[in-house]
C-alpha positions in Angstrom: 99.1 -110.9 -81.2 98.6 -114.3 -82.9 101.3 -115.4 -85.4 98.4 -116.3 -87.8 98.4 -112.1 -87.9 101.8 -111.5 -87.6 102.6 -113.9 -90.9 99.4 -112.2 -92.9 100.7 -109.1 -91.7 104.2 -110.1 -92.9 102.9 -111.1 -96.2 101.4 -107.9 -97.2 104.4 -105.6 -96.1 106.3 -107.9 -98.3 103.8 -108.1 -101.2 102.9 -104.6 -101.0 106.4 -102.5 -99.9 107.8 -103.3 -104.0 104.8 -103.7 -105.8 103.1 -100.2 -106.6 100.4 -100.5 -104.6 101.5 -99.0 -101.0 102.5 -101.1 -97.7 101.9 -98.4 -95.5 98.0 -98.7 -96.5 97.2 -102.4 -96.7 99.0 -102.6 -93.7 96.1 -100.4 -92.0 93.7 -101.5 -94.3 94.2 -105.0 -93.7 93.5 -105.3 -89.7 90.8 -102.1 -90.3 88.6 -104.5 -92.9 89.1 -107.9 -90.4 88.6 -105.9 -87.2 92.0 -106.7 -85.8 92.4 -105.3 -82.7 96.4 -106.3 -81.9 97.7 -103.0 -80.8 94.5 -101.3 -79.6 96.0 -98.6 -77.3 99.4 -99.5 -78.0 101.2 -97.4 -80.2 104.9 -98.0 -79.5 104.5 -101.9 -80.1 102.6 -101.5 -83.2 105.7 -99.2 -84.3 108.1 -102.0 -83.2 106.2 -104.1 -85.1 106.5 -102.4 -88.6 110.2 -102.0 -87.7 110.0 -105.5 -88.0 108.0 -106.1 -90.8 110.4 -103.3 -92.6 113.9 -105.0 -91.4 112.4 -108.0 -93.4 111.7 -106.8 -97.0 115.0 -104.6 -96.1 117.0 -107.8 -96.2 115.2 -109.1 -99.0 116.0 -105.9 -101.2 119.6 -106.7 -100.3 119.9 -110.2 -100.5 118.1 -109.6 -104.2 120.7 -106.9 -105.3 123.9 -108.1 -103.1 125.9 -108.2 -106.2 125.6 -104.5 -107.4 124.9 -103.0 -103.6 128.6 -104.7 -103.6 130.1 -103.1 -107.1 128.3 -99.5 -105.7 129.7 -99.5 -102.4 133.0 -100.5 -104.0 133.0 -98.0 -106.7 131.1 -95.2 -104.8 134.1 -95.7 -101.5 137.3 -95.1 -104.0 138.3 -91.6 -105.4 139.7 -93.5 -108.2 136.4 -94.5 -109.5 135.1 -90.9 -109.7 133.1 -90.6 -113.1 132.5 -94.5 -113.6 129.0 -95.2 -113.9 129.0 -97.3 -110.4 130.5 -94.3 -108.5 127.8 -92.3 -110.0 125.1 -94.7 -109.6 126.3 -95.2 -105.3 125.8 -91.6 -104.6 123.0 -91.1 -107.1 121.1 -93.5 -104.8 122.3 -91.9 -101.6 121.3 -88.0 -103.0 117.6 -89.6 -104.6 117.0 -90.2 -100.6 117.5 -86.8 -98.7 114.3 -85.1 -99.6 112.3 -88.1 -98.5 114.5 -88.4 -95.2 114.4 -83.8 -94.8 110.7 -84.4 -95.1 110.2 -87.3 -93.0 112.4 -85.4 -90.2 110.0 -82.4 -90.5 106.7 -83.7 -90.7 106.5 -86.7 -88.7 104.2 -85.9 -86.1 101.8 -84.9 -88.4 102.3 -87.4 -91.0 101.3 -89.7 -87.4 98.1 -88.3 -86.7 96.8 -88.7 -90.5 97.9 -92.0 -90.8 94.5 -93.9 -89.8 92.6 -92.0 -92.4 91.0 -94.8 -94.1 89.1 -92.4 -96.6 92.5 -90.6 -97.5 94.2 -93.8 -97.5 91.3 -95.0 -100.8 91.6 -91.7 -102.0 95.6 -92.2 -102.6 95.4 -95.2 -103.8 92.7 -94.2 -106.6 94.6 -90.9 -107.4 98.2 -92.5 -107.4 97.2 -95.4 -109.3 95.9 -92.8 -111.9 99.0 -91.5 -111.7 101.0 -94.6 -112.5 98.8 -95.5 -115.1 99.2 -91.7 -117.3 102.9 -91.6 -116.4 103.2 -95.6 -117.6 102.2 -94.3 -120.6 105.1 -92.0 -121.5 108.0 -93.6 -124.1 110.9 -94.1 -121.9 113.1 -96.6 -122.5 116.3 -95.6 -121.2 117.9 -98.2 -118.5 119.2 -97.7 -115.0 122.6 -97.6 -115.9 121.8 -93.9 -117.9 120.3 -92.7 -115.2 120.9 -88.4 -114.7 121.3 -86.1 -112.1 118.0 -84.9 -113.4 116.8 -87.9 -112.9 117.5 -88.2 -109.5 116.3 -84.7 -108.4 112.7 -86.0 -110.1 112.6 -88.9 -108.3 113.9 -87.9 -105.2 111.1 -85.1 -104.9 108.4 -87.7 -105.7 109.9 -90.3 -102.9 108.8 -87.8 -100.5 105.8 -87.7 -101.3 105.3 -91.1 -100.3 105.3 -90.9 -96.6 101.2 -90.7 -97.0 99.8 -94.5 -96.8 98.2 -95.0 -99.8 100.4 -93.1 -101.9 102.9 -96.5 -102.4 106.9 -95.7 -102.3 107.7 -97.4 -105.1 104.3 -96.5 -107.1 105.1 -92.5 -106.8 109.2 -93.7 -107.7 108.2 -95.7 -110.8 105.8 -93.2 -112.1 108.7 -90.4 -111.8 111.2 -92.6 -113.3 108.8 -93.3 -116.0 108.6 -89.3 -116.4 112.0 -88.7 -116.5 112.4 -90.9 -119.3 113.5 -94.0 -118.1 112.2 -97.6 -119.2 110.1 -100.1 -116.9 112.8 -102.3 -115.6 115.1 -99.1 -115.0 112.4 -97.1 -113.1 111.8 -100.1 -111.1 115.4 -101.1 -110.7 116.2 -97.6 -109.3 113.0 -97.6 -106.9 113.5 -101.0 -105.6 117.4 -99.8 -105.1 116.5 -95.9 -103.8 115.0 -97.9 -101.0 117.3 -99.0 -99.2 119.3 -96.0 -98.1 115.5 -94.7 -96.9 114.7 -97.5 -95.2 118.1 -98.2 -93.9 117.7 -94.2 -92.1 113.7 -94.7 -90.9 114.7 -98.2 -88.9 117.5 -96.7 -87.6 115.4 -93.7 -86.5 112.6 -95.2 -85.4 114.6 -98.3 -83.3 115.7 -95.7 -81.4 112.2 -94.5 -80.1 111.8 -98.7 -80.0 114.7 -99.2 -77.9 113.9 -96.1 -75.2 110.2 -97.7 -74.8 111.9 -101.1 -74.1 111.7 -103.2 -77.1 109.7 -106.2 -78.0 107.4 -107.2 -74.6 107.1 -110.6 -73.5 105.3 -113.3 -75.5 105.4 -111.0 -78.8 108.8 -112.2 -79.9 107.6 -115.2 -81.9 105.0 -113.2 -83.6 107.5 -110.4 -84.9 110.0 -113.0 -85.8 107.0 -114.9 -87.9 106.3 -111.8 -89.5 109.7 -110.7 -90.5 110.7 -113.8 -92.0 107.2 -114.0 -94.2 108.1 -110.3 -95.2 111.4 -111.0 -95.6 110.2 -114.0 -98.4 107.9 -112.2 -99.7 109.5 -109.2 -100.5 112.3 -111.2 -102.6 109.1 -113.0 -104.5 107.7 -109.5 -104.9 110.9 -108.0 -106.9 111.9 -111.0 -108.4 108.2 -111.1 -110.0 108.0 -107.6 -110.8 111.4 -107.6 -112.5 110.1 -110.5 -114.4 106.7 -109.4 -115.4 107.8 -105.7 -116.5 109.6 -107.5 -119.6 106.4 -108.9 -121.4 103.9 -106.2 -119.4 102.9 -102.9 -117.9 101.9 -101.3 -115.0 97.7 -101.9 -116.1 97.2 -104.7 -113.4 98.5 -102.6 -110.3 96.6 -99.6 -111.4 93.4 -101.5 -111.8 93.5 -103.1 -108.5 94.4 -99.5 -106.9 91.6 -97.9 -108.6 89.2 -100.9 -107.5 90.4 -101.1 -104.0 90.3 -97.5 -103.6 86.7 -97.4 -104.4 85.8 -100.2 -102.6 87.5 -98.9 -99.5 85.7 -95.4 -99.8 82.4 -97.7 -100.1 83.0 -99.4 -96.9 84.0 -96.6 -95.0 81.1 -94.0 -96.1 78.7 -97.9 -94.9 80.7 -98.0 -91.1 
């Protein structure tokens, strides 16, 4: 693998794992439209490598909301703070994650063998962004911090939905949030924090299967490493941008471009 690929790779985790428009699909999308043949045959290190690419925007997510990860952990660790809004917010985040992590457990294996669907991959992105665009629509406007258990049982459900490249994490998160009643910068805030927890659980699970199959080979090191560290900065662009952009606009943009990628990806494919 060439680190050319490994930092365009690294870019569109980054770009693509907070913006609404689904990692886990450019990710196949990207090497499937160049004719990228890195892992042909090998599974496991392709694997390793989005572990990789995942630890990076996982630091970034952190490094961007450090300060209240810090106050939830705090608040969410002491008895005493029982009925603050940090001790709710810590555990809200923990509880939005269990239906994504039940379903991830269950269906795995299958969720495996129809990942390389490149027409269901367009088709996700078309119907999803659809999604995000009717559910952007609805008059929320209430802010993280008044977030409700209801809440979190609406977006939890939709986070599991997610596992589907194409779909988009925080996409089918946002859209919920927006559903449930909360503003932009809220439902973003709470997808962009939800992940976390996830993501923390899936590279956990999935370094195991990394480590048993002997880790990184020889001579890929530098690549992963070039690719974290672009993921890694890109992913802190990403929210920072987002965050920004949400006060002065909606979700249109994203929703456009998954609409015309979508289309142009069924296009190619029915051509190939």
């Amino acid at each position: 693998m060439s680190i050319f690929h490994a930092i365009v790779l690294g870019i569109t985790q980054g770009l693509s794992e907070f913006l609404p428009i689904s990692s886990s699909g450019h990710l196949l999308l990207v090497p499937w439209l160049f004719g990228w043949q890195d892992f042909a045959g090998q599974p496991s290190l392709e694997k390793t490598f989005d572990v990789a690419l995942h630890l990076g925007t996982l630091i970034a997510a952190v490094a961007y909301f450090r300060h209240d990860l810090l106050r939830y952990l705090k608040a969410g660790l002491r008895p005493s703070q029982k009925g603050t809004q940090d001790f709710r917010l810590a555990w809200f985040l923990v509880a939005s994650s269990i239906p994504a992590a039940i379903t991830g457990a269950l269906f795995s294996d299958v969720i495996e063998r129809r990942t390389g669907s490149i027409w269901l991959i367009g088709t996700m992105l078309i119907v999803f962004g659809l999604v995000l665009g009717w559910a952007d629509r609805r008059p929320g406007t209430r802010a993280l911090e008044q977030a409700t258990t209801r809440d979190v049982v609406i977006i939890g459900l939709a986070q599991a939905m997610a596992l589907q490249p194409g779909v988009s994490r925080s996409a089918v998160t946002i859209s919920a949030g927006r559903v449930a009643g909360l503003g932009r910068d809220g439902a973003a805030r709470f997808a962009f924090l939800m992940s976390i927890p996830i993501t923390m659980g899936a590279l956990l699970f999935t370094a195991t299967d990394v480590a048993q199959g002997g880790g990184i080979p020889e001579g890929f090191l530098a690549p992963f490493l070039w690719g974290m560290v672009a993921s890694g900065i890109t992913g802190w662009l990403a929210v920072w941008g987002l965050l920004r952009l949400l006060k002065t606009h909606s979700f249109t943009p994203f929703v456009i471009y998954r609409v015309v990628l979508g289309v142009g990806v069924l296009g190619l494919y029915a051509l190939r």
